[in-house]
C-alpha positions, 0 to 999 in steps of 0.5 A: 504501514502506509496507505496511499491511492493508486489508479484502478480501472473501474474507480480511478483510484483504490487503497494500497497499504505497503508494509516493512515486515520485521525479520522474524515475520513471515507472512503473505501479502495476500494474508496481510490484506485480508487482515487489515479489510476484517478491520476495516468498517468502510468498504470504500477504506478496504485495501486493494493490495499489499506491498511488502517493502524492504524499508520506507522512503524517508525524508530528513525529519523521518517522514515516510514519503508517500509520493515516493512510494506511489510514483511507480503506480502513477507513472504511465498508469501502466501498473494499475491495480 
């Protein structure tokens, strides 16, 4: 899992956690989000959306690029959350 910020409305930027499912899981989205904000003592650290990803940007040492994985959000702040 990776957590990183993206642009919302009303705070300029909020939590979104993107996950790789392994092949036996099947799970919703919506579920994984409120499983993860049970979890969570900050309300501020509480995740807006989940995104289920097939695999993660990776760099050469195996680092999952979060910049990568935020790009579409950020890029024109068109998709916001």
């Amino acid at each position: 899992m990776a957590v990183f910020g993206v642009p919302h409305e009303r705070w300029s930027e909020t939590p979104l956690a993107a996950v790789v499912l392994r092949r036996e899981a099947d799970v919703t989205a919506e579920a994984l989000r409120d499983w993860i904000n049970e979890r969570v003592g900050a309300r501020y650290q509480r995740v807006s959306a989940v995104a289920i990803l097939a695999e993660f940007p990776r760099n050469a040492a195996g680092k999952i690029l979060k910049r990568e994985l935020g790009e579409p959000y950020w890029a024109g702040r068109g998709a916001q959350i």
